[in-house]
C-alpha positions in Angstrom: 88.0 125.8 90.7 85.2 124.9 93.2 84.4 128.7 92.9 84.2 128.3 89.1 81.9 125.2 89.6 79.5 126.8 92.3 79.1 129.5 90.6 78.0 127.4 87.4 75.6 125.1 89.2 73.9 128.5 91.2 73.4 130.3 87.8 71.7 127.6 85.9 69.2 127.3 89.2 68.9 130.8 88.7 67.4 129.8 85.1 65.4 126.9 85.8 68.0 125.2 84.1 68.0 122.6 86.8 65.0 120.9 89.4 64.3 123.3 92.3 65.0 121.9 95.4 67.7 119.1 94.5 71.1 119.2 95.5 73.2 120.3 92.4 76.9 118.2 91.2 78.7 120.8 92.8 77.2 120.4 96.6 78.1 117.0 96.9 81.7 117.9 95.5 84.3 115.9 97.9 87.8 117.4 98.5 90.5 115.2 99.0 92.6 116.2 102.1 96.1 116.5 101.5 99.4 116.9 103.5 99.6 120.0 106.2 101.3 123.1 104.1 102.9 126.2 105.5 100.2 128.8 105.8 101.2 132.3 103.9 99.5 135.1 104.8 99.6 139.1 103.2 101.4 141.5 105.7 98.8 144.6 106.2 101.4 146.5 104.0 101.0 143.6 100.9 97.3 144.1 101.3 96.9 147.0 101.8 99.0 147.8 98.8 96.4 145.5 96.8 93.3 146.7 97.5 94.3 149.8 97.4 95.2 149.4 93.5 91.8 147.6 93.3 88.8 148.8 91.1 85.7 148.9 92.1 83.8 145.6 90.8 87.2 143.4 93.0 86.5 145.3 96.5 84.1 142.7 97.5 86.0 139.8 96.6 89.1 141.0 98.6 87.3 142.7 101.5 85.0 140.3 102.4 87.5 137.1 101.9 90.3 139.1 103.4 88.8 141.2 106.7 85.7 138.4 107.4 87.5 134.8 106.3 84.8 133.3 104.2 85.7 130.4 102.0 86.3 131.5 97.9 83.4 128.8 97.1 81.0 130.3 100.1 81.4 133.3 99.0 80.3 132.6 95.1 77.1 131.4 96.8 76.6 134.4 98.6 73.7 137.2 98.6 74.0 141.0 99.3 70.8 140.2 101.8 73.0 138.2 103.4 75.2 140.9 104.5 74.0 142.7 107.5 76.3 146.2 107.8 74.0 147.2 110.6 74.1 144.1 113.0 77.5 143.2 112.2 77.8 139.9 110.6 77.3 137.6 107.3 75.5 134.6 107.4 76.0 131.8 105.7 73.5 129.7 105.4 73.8 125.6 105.8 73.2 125.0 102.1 76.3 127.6 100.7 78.9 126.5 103.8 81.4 123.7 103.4 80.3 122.4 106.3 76.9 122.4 105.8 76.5 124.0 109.0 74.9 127.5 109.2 77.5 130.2 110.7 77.7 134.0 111.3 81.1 135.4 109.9 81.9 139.2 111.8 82.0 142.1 109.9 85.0 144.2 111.5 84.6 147.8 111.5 87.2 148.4 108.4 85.0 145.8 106.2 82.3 147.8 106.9 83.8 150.9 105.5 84.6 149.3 102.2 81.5 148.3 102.1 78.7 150.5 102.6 79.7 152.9 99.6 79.3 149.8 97.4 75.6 148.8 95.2 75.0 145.6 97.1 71.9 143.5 95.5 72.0 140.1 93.7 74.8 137.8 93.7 77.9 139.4 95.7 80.3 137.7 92.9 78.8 138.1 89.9 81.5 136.7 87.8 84.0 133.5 88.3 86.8 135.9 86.7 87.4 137.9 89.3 89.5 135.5 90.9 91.7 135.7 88.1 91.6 139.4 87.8 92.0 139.6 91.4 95.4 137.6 91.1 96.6 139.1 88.1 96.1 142.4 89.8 98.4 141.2 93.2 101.2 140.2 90.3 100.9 144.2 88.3 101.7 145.5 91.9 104.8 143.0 92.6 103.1 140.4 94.9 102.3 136.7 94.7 99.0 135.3 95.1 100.0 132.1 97.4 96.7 129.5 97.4 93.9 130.6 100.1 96.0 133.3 101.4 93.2 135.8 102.2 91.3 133.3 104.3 94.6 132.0 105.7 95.4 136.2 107.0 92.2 136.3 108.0 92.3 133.6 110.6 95.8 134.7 111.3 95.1 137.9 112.6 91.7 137.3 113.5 92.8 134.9 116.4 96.1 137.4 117.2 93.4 139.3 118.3 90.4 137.9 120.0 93.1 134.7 121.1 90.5 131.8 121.3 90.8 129.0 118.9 87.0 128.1 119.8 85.8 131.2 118.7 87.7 131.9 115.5 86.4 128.1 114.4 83.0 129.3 114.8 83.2 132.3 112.7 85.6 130.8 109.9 83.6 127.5 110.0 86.7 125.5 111.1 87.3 123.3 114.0 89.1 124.8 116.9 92.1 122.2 116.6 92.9 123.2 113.0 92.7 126.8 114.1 95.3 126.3 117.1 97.6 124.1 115.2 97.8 126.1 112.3 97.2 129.7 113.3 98.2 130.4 116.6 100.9 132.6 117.2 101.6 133.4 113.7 101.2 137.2 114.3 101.3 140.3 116.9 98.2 141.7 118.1 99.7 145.1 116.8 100.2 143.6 113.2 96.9 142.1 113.5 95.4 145.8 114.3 97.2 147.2 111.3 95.6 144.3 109.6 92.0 145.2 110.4 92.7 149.3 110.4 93.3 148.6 106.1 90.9 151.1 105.2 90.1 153.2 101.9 92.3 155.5 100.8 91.8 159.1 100.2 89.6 159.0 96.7 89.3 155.4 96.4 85.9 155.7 95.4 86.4 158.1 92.9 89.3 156.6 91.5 86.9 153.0 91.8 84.0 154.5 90.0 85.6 156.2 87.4 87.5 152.9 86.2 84.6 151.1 86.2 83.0 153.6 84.7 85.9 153.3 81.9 85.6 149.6 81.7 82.1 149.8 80.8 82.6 152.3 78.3 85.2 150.0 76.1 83.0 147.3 76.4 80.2 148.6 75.1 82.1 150.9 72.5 
């Protein structure tokens, strides 16, 4: 929903639809905390199954939420300039983080092969409903979309593998408490591995581009 919201607010800037320079309805947004959940996470086999079945226009959405951890509302804030392929990380600046705290997420060596084939300018979401589509496509290939859980694998095997709490707080904009108590210990470095080795199939692109290509092609007909 905050997605939805953020994405609202940043178009209408966009339009001079609202004052430059004032903090919008949707940056002062408070969530209310509630009661500590189980954390549900994909396996590398649920993912990889996923993105795999993914068209082109979703890749983003699921590789960058699922392989670097950032937030659903970050990321509808979030600029292809802000992705940086060649030095390795995504910044988020104070203004787009839930925090309000600037932050460098990493970009693993798998996320960078999903992404470099991709057109990245403008907006990196361009459309609230792919959050939707992403979800409905989890359910076509027999898998439940439980709340958060791309963010939640992502700091799941992010901390199997590098195995500080501190750390994995400063890239997922977290504190280091929540990640230990939550996180820790939930999976193998070797699952984590398989995790971050997800990488494009044989003719994804291909298979990407022409069903986009497709899409396009009934809309406009």
């Amino acid at each position: 929903m905050l997605l939805h919201v953020g994405l609202l607010f940043s178009f209408a800037l966009e339009q001079n639809y609202l004052p430059e320079g004032k903090p919008t309805a949707s940056s002062q947004l408070r969530k209310v905390k509630v009661a500590d959940t189980e954390i549900e996470v994909f396996s590398p086999d649920e993912f990889r199954k996923i993105i795999h079945a993914a068209p082109m226009h979703l890749i983003p959405l699921l590789a960058i939420s699922a392989f670097a951890g950032i937030r659903s509302a970050e990321l509808g804030r979030l600029d292809w300039n802000a992705v940086d392929l060649d030095r390795g990380f995504i910044e988020i600046r104070a203004g787009q983080a839930k925090t309000a705290s600037r932050r460098l997420a990493p970009i693993p060596a798998n996320l960078v092969a999903w992404l470099r084939p991709l057109p990245r300018s403008g907006r990196v979401i361009k459309s609230c409903e792919l959050i939707k589509e992403a979800t409905a496509l989890a359910r076509a290939v027999g898998i439940e979309w439980p709340r958060n859980v791309l963010r939640h694998s992502f700091i799941t095997y992010r901390i199997a593998t590098v195995k500080s709490a501190d750390q994995v707080a400063l890239e997922a904009g977290n504190s280091p408490d929540i990640i230990f108590k939550h996180y820790r210990e939930l999976a193998t470095e070797e699952v984590a591995d398989q995790w971050f080795g997800i990488l494009p199939k044989d003719g994804q692109w291909e298979n990407a581009y022409a069903f986009d290509r497709k899409k396009r092609e009934v809309t406009l007909g």
